[in-house]
C-alpha positions in Angstrom: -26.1 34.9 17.5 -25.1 34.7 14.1 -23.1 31.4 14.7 -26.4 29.7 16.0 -28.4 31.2 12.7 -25.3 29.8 10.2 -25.8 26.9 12.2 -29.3 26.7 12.1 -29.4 27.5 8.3 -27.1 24.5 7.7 -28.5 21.8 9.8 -31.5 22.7 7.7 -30.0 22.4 4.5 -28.4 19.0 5.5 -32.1 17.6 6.8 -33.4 19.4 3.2 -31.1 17.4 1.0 -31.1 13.9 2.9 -31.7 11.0 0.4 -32.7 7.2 1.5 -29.9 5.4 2.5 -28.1 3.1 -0.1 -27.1 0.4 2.2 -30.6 -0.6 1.7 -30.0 -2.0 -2.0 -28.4 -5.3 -1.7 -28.9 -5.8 -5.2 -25.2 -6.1 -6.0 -24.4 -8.8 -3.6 -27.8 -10.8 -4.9 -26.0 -10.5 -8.0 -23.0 -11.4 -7.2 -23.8 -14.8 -5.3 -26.3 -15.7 -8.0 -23.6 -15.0 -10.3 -21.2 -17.2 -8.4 -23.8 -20.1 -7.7 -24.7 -20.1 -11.5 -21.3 -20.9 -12.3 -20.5 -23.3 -9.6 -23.1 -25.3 -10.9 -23.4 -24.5 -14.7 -21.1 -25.5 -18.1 -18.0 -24.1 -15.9 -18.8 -26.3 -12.6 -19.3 -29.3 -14.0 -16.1 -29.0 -16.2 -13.8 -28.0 -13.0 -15.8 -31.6 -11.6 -14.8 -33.6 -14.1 -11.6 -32.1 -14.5 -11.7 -32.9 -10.6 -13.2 -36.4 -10.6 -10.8 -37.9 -13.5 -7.9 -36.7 -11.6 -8.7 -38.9 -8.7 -9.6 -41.8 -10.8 -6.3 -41.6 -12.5 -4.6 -41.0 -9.2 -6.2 -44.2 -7.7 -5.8 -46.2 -10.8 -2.4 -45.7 -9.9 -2.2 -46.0 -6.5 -0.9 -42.7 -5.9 -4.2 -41.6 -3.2 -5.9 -43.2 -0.6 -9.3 -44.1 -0.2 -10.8 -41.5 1.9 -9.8 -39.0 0.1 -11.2 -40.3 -3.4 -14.4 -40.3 -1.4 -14.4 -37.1 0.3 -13.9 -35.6 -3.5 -17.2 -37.6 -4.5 -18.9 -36.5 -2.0 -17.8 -32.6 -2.1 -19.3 -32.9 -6.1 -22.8 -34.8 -4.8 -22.7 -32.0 -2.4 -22.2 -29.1 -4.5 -24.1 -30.4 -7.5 -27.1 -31.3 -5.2 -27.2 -27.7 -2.9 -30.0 -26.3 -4.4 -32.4 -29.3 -3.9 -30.3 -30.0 -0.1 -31.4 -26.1 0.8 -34.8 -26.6 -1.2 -35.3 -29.8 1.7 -34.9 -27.1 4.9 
């Protein structure tokens, strides 16, 4: 008997001293992908796509990569530059 009162008393306690569950907040990982998109396509984006973009001009100036893979670069930047107004179309 005194087992089921102990185990009374502490179920009790435990439903007493339940809080809202804090998987709820996805405040942090809102943060974090805004924080990633912002730099993807801020000051730091567009200097990795020009870094990106005048490597494959240099590399096709010399002859050194082919075609299709100048273009798939392009088109990766028009891409990633252009997301927001490509998800603002959906």
């Amino acid at each position: 008997m005194a087992v089921l009162i102990r185990s009374l008393g502490i179920a009790m306690l435990i439903v007493l001293s339940a809080a809202p569950a804090v998987a709820q907040d996805l405040s942090p990982i809102d943060n974090f992908f805004q924080t990633v998109g912002d730099a993807l396509t801020g000051t730091t984006g567009r200097a990795i796509g020009l870094v990106a973009l005048a490597g494959v001009g240099v590399l096709f100036l010399t002859g050194r990569i082919q075609l299709m893979a100048s273009l798939s670069v392009a088109l990766g930047l028009v891409i990633l530059y252009g997301a927001a107004t490509i998800l603002g179309g959906f």
